[in-house]
Each structure stands twice: as structure tokens, then as C-alpha cells.
C-alpha positions in Angstrom: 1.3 14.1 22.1 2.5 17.2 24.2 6.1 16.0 23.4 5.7 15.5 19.9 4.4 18.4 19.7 7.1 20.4 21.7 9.4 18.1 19.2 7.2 19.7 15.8 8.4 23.5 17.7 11.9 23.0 17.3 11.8 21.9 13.6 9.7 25.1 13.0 12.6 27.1 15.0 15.0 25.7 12.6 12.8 26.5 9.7 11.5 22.8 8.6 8.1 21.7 8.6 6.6 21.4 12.5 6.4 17.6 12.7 7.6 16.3 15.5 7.7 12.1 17.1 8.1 10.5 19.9 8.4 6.7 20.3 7.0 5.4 23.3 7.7 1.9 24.6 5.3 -0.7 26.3 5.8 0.9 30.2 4.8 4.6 28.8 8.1 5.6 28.4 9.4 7.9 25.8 12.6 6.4 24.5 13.1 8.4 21.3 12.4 12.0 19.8 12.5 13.7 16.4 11.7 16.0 14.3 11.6 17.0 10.5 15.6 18.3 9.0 14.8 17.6 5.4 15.8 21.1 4.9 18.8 21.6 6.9 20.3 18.0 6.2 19.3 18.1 2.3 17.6 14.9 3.0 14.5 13.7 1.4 14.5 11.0 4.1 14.8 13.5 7.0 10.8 12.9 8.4 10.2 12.6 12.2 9.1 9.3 11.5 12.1 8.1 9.6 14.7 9.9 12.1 12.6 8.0 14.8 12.9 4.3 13.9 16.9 4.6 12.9 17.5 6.0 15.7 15.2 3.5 18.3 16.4 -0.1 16.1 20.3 1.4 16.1 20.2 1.7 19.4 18.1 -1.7 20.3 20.2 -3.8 17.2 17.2 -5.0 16.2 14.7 -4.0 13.3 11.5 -5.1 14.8 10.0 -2.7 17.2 6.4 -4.7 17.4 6.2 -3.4 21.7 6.6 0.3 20.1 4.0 3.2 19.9 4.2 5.9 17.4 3.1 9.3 18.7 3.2 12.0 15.8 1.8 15.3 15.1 0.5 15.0 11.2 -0.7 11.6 9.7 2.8 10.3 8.4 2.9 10.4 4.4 3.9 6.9 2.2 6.9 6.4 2.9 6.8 7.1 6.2 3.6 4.5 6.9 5.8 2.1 4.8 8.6 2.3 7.1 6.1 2.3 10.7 5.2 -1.2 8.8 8.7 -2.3 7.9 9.0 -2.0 11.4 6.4 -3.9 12.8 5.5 -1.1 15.0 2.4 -1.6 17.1 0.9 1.7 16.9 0.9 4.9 15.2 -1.2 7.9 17.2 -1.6 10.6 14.9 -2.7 14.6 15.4 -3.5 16.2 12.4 -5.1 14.8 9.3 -2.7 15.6 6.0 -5.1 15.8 3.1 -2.2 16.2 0.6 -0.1 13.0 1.4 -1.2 11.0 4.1 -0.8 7.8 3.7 -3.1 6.3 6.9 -6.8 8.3 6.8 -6.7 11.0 3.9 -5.7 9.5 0.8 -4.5 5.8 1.4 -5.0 3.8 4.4 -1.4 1.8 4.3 -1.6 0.9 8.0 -4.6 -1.0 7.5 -4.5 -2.6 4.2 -5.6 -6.6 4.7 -2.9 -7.1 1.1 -0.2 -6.5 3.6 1.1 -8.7 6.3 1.5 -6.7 8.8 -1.3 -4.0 10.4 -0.9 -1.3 12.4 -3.3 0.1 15.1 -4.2 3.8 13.9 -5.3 6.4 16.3 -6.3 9.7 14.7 -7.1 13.5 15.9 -5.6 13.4 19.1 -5.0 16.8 19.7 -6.0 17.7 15.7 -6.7 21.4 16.1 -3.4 22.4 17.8 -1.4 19.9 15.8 -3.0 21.5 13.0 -2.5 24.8 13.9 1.2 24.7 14.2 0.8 23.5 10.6 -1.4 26.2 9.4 0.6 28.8 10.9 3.9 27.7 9.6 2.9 27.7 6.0 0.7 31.0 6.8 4.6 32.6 8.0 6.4 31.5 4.9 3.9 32.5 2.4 4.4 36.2 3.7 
């Protein structure tokens, strides 16, 4: 989580939204980063998550990442959860709850649905109060 979160610190530096990913592979090893440029790229697309998996199946020419685990520092929204699952990812590890538009604890619980064919193990709160934080204090800073 430390590197997802040192990830969420440079999207605040640039002025987006402190999320920030890290995909980790089966050994423990990180073999991706991102964070959020919706703002800077004009793209509604641009979440850690998204930026993540392009980057991780581009570079592996393959779709599936089913060995991969998802470190992240807010509870990725619906679209995002719909693309961990597209994905086949094994795991998502999550930081902060986001009681607005998360899409794996708050308001829906994608990840787990039993409709869908594909589940993905959840792990919530680790880290929650500083992943939060950076949140908190972003959206404290712009409001002034």
C-alpha cells in the first residue's frame, strides 16, 4: 500500500485526485504503477485502476491477469470494479472506503456479486485512515 500511496502523492502534485495503484504479481513483485490524470489528459477513463490494467495486459499481450493483485488507495468506483473483473484479476486490496461511488463495500459490492462469473477477492481498510487522509486533505485544499 506504501507504493500506491506514494503513487496517490504525485497525482495530488499534479492536481488530480490522490489515487494511486500498484499491480503486484504472484512473487510480490510490483510490476505496474499509476495514478489518477483524468484532469490533465481530459480523460474520463484516466483512473489508477484503468491506467493499471492497459498498461500490465499491453505489456503481457494478454487480457487475463487472474495471477494479479490489485493494491489501491480508495475503493475503485463502477467502472473501475467492472474492468478489475473484465480482467479476471485475483485480488483487489483497497485503503479507503468511498461512500460516494464505490463500487466493492459502500454502495455496490460488484466484486462479489454471485450473478457474475467471475469474483474477486476484496481486502478493505488496509491503511484506511492515511489513505483517507490524503483524500480528505485534498478536497479540504481545493475547497479554499
Amino acid at each position: 500500500m506504501h507504493a500506491a500511496i506514494a503513487e496517490a502523492h504525485q497525482a495530488a502534485a499534479i492536481g488530480e485526485v490522490p489515487v494511486g495503484a500498484v499491480a503486484v504479481d504472484a512473487n510480490g513483485t510490483i510490476v505496474a504503477r499509476a495514478h489518477n490524470v483524468r484532469e490533465i489528459n481530459h480523460d474520463p477513463l484516466g483512473h489508477a485502476e484503468i491506467l493499471l490494467l492497459r498498461e500490465l495486459s499491453s505489456a503481457r499481450k494478454a487480457w487475463r491477469l487472474d495471477d494479479i493483485t490489485i493494491v489501491v488507495t480508495c475503493e475503485p468506483c463502477l467502472m473501475c470494479a467492472g474492468a478489475l473483473l473484465q480482467a479476471r484479476v485475483m485480488r483487489v486490496v483497497a485503503g479507503s472506503k468511498d461512500p460516494k461511488a464505490g463500487a466493492c463495500e459502500s454502495l455496490y459490492q460488484v466484486l462479489s456479486d454471485p450473478r457474475l462469473n467471475h469474483r474477486i477477492e476484496y481486502i478493505p481498510g488496509v491503511l484506511r485512515d492515511e489513505c483517507g487522509a490524503l483524500l480528505s486533505d485534498f478536497f479540504k485544499q481545493l475547497r479554499k
